[in-house]
TIMI-948481 format. One record per residue (C-alpha): residue number from 1; residue in three letters; x, y, z. Coordinates in steps of 0.2 Angstrom, whole numbers. Example, Ala and Ser with C-alpha at 12.3 -4.5 7.8 and 13.67 -1.06 7.14 Angstrom:
1 ALA 62 -22 39
2 SER 68 -5 36
This chain:
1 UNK 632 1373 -87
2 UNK 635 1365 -70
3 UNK 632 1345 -66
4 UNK 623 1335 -52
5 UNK 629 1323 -40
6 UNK 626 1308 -54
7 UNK 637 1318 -67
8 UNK 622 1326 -77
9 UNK 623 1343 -85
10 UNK 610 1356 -81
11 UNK 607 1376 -82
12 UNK 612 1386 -67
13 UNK 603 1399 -63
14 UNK 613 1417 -64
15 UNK 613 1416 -44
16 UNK 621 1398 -42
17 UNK 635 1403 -57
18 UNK 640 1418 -44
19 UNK 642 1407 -30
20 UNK 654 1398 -41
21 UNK 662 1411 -50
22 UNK 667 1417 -30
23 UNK 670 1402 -24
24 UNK 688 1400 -27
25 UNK 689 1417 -21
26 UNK 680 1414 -5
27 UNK 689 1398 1
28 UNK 707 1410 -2
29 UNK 699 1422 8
30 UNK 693 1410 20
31 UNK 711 1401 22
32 UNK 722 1417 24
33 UNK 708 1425 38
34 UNK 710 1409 44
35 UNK 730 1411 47
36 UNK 727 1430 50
37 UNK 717 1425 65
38 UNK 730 1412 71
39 UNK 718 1399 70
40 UNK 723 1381 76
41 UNK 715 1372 61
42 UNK 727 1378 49
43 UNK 742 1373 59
44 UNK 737 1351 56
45 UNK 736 1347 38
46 UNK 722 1336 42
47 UNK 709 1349 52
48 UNK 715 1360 37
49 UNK 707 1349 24
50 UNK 692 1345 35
51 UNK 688 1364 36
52 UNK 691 1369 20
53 UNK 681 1355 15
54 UNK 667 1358 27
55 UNK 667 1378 17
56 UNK 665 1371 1
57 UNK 652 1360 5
58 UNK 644 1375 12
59 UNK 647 1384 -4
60 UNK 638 1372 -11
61 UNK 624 1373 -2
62 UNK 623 1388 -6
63 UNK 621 1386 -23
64 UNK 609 1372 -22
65 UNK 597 1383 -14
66 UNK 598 1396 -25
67 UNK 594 1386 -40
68 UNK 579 1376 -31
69 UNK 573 1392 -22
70 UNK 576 1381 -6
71 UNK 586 1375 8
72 UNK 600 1362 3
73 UNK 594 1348 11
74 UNK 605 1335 6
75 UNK 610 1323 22
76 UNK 629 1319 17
77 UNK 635 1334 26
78 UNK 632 1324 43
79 UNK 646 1314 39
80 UNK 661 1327 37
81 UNK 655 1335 54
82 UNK 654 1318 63
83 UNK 671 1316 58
84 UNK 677 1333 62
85 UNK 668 1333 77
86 UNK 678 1316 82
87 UNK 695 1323 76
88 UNK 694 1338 88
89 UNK 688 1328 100
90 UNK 702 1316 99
91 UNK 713 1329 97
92 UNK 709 1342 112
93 UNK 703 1355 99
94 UNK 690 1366 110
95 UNK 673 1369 103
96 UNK 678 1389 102
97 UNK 689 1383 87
98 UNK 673 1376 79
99 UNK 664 1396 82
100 UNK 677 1406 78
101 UNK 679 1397 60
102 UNK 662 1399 57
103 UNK 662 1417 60
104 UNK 677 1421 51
105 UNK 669 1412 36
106 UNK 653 1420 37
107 UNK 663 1436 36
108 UNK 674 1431 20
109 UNK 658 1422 10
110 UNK 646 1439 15
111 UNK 663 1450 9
112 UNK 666 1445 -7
113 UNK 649 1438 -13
114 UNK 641 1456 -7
115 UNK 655 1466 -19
116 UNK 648 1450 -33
117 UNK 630 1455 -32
118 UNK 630 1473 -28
119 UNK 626 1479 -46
120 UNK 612 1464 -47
121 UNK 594 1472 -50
122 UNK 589 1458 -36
123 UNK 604 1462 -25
124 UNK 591 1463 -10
125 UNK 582 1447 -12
126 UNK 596 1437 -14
127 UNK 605 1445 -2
128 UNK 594 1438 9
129 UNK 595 1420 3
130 UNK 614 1420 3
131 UNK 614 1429 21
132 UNK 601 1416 26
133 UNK 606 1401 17
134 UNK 623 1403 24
135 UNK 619 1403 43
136 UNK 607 1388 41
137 UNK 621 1377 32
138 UNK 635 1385 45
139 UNK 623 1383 61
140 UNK 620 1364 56
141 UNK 637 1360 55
142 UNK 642 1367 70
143 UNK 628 1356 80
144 UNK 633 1340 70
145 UNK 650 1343 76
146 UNK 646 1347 93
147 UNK 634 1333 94
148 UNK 651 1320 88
149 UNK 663 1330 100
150 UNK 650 1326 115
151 UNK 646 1309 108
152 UNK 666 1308 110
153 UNK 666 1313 127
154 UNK 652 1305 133
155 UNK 662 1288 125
156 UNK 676 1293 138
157 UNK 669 1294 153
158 UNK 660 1278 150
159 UNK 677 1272 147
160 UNK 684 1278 163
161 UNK 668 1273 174
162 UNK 672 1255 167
163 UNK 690 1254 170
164 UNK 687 1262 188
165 UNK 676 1246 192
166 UNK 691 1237 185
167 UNK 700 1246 198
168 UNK 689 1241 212
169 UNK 688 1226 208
170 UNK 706 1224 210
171 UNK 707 1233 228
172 UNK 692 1222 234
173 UNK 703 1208 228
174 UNK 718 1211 231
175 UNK 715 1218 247
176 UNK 702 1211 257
177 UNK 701 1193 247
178 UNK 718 1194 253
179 UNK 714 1197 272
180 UNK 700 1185 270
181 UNK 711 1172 262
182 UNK 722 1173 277
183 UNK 709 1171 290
184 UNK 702 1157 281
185 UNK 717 1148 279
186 UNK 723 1150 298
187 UNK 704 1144 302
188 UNK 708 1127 292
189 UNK 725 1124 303
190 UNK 716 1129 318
191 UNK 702 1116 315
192 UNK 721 1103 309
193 UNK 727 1108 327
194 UNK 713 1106 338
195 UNK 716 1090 344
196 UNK 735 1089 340
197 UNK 741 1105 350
198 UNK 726 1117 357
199 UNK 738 1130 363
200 UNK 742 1132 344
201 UNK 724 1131 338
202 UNK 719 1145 349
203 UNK 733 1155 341
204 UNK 728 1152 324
205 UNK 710 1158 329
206 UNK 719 1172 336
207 UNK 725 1176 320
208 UNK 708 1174 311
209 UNK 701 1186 322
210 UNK 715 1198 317
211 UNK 713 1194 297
212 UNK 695 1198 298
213 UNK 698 1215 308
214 UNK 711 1217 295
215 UNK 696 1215 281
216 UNK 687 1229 291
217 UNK 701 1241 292
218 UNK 704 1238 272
219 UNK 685 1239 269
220 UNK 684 1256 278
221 UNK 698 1264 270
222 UNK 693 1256 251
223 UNK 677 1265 255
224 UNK 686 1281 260
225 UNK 699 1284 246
226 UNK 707 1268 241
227 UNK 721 1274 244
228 UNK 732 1266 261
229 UNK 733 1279 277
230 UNK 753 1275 277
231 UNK 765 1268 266
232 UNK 774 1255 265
233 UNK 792 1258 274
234 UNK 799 1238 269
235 UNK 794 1227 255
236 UNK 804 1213 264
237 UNK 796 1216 282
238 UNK 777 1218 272
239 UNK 780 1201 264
240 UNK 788 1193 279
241 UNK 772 1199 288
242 UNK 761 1193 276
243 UNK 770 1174 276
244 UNK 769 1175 294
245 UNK 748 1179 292
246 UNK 745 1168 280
247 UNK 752 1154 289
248 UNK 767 1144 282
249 UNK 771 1134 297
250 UNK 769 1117 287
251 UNK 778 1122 274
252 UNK 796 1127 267
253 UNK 797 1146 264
254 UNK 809 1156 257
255 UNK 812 1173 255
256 UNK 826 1183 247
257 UNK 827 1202 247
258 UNK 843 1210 237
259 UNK 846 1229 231
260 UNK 840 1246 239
261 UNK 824 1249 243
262 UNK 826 1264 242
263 UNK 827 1264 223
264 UNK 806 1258 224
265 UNK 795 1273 228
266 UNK 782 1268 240
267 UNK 769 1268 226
268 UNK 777 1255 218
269 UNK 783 1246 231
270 UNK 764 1244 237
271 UNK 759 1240 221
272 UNK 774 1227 221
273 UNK 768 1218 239
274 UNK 748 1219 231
275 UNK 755 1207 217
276 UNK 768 1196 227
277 UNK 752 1193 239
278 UNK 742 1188 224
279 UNK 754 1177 218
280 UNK 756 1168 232
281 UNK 740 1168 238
282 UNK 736 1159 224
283 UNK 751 1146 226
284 UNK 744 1142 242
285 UNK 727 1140 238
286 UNK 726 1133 224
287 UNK 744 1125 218
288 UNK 746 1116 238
289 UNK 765 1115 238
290 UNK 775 1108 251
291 UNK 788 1125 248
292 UNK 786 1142 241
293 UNK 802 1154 235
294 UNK 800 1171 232
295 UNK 815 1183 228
296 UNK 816 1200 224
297 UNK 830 1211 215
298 UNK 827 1231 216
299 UNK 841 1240 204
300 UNK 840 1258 203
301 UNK 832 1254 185
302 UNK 820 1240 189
303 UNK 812 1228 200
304 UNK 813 1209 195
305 UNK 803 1197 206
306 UNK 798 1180 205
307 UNK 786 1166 216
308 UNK 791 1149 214
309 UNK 781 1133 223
310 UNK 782 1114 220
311 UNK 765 1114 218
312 UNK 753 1104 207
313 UNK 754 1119 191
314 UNK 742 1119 178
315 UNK 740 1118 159
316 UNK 740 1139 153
317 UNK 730 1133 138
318 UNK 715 1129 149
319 UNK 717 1139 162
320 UNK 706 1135 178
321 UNK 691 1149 183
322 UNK 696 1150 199
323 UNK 714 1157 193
324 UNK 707 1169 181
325 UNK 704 1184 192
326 UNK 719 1183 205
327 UNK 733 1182 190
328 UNK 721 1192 179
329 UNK 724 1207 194
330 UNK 743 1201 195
331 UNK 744 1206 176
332 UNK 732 1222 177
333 UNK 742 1229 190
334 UNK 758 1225 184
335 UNK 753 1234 165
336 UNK 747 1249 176
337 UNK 766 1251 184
338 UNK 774 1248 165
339 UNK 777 1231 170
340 UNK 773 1214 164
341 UNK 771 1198 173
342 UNK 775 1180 164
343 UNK 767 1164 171
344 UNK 777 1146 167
345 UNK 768 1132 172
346 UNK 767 1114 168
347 UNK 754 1101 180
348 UNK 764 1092 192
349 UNK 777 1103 188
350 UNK 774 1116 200
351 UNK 772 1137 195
352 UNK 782 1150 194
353 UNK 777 1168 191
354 UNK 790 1181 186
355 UNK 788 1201 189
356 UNK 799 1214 182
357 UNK 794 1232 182
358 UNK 804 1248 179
359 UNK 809 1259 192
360 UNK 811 1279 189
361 UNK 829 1276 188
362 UNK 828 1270 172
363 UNK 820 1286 166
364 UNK 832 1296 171
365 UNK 843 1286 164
366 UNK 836 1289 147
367 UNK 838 1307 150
C-alpha cells in the first residue's frame, strides 16, 4: 500500500513497490558515488540537500509512471530546479556539476534496480520504462535548471548594463558638466565686466574658450575609455586649478592641503578631485556664497575632506531637483571608493559637505 500526494492509500503495482523497496538503496548509492567522484555538491549542506532531493523526486517519478503506464507529468518539479538552478548560479557552481550528477545517478539508479528486476518475467519491458522514464525526468531537470542558471545570468548582465549607465552618467557629469559649468560661469563675469573693466572681460572669454575646448578634450577621451590619458600628480595643484577656472575672483577662497599625497594612489586621488569639483560646483551655483573653504587631510589611513560656504543652504528634507544629481554623483562615487560623504545644511545657514574615505594604508593596517 503506498499514498497520494492528498494522503490516500492506494495498490502499487509490483513495479512502483520495487522502485521503493530500492529507493533508499539508490539515494546511498547515489550519495557515496557522489563523494567518490569528488563532487562539489556534497561539500555545501545546502546543494546537498537539493540534490538529493532532486533524486528522490526523480524516484518518484519513476514510480508514478510505472503504476499509470505513463510519464510523470506532475509540474511541481520546476520549482526545486528553479531553485537549484539559482543557487549555482549564485554560487559559481559550473553547469558540468549539474551533468556530471546526472550521470552518476543514472548509473547508480540503472545499477541497483537492474540487479532488483533481473529475475522479473517482465525484466525487458520494464527495463525499458525505468531506462526511459529515468532520462526523461533527469533531462527535464537539467533544462529547468539550466533555464534558472541563464535566467540568473542574464539578470546579471542587465545589472551591470545599468549600473554602467550609472557610471556614465557620472563621467558626463562630473566631467564635462564640470567644464561646462566653468565656462558658463566665467561667460556671466565676462558679461559683469564688459563695461567695468574690458581687459578683464576678454580674459574671462578667454577662459570660456578654454573650458569649452576642455569639454572637447573630456568628451573625446569619455568616448574613448573613460579613463584619463594621465594622472593626476597634485590634488592641491588640481583643486587650485580648478578654483582658478572656475573663477573665484569675487569671492573669498580658501584652501587647505595637509599630509602626504603620497599616501593617495592617483585613482583615488582623481576620484577625490572628481567629488571636491562637484561639491563645489554646486556651492557656487546654487548656494551663491560670498566665501568657500575647502580642506583636505591625507593620513596614511584615510582621506578626510570637507567644502564649506556661507551660502544660502537648503532644507535636506525637501531637497531641490536641481541638487539631486551633483550630490547624488558626490555620494555614488564616494560608496564606490569605500567612502561616504554627509551633507549639513540649514537655509540661510550656509552648506557643508564632509568626505572621508579610506586609503590602502588602513588595509594594511589591518593585516
Amino acid at each position: 500500500m503506498a499514498e497520494d500526494d492528498d494522503g490516500v492509500a492506494y495498490t502499487q503495482s509490483p513495479s512502483a513497490a520495487l522502485i521503493e523497496e530500492c529507493r533508499a538503496d539508490i539515494l546511498a548509492k547515489y550519495e557515496q558515488d557522489l563523494e567518490v567522484v569528488g563532487s562539489v555538491l556534497v561539500q555545501d549542506e545546502q546543494a546537498k540537500a537539493q540534490v538529493m532531493a532532486n533524486a528522490n523526486q526523480i524516484l518518484t517519478d519513476i514510480a508514478a509512471a510505472l503504476d499509470n503506464g505513463l510519464p510523470h507529468s506532475d509540474e511541481s518539479f520546476r520549482f526545486l530546479s528553479w531553485d537549484i538552478g539559482l543557487t549555482r548560479a549564485a554560487t559559481g557552481v559550473h553547469p558540468k556539476e549539474s551533468l556530471l550528477a546526472a550521470s552518476v545517478f543514472f548509473r547508480a539508479a540503472f545499477t541497483i534496480l537492474s540487479k532488483c528486476i533481473q529475475d522479473d518475467s517482465e525484466t525487458d519491458r520494464l527495463l525499458r520504462n525505468v531506462v526511459t522514464t529515468l532520462e526523461q525526468s533527469v533531462s527535464l531537470r537539467i533544462r529547468e535548471a539550466a533555464t534558472s542558471y541563464a535566467g540568473f545570468l542574464l539578470s546579471k548582465v542587465h545589472e551591470a548594463h545599468v549600473a554602467e549607465r550609472g557610471r556614465i552618467a557620472r563621467e558626463l557629469h562630473d566631467r564635462i558638466g564640470q567644464s561646462l559649468s566653468v565656462a558658463h560661469r566665467q561667460a556671466e563675469l565676462c558679461v559683469m565686466y564688459r563695461t567695468s573693466d574690458p581687459a578683464q572681460a576678454v580674459v574671462k572669454m578667454e577662459r570660456v574658450q578654454e573650458a569649452i575646448q576642455e569639454a572637447m578634450w573630456r568628451l573625446r577621451q569619455l568616448t574613448s575609455d573613460l579613463h584619463p590619458l594621465e594622472p593626476i600628480q597634485s590634488l592641491e595643484k588640481a583643486l587650485l586649478a580648478h578654483l582658478e577656472a572656475i573663477g573665484v575672483e569675487d569671492m573669498t577662497a580658501e584652501l587647505v592641503v595637509n599630509g602626504d599625497e603620497v599616501w593617495a594612489t592617483p585613482a583615488i586621488s582623481e576620484e577625490c578631485l572628481l567629488i571636491l569639483s562637484e561639491a563645489i560646483r554646486n556651492a557656487l551655483r546654487h548656494g551663491q556664497p560670498s566665501s568657500i573653504y575647502i580642506r583636505v587631510d591625507i593620513a596614511p589611513h584615510e582621506l578626510r575632506a570637507s567644502v564649506i560656504d556661507d551660502g544660502c543652504g537648503f532644507d535636506v528634507n525637501s531637497r531641490p531637483a536641481h541638487h539631486s544629481l551633483g550630490l547624488a554623483s558626490i555620494q555614488e562615487r564616494a560608496a564606490l571608493l569605500g567612502g561616504m560623504v554627509t551633507i549639513s545644511t540649514e537655509v540661510g545657514r550656509g552648506t557643508r559637505i564632509d568626505l572621508a574615505v579610506p586609503l590602502p594604508g588602513s588595509f594594511d593596517d589591518q593585516e
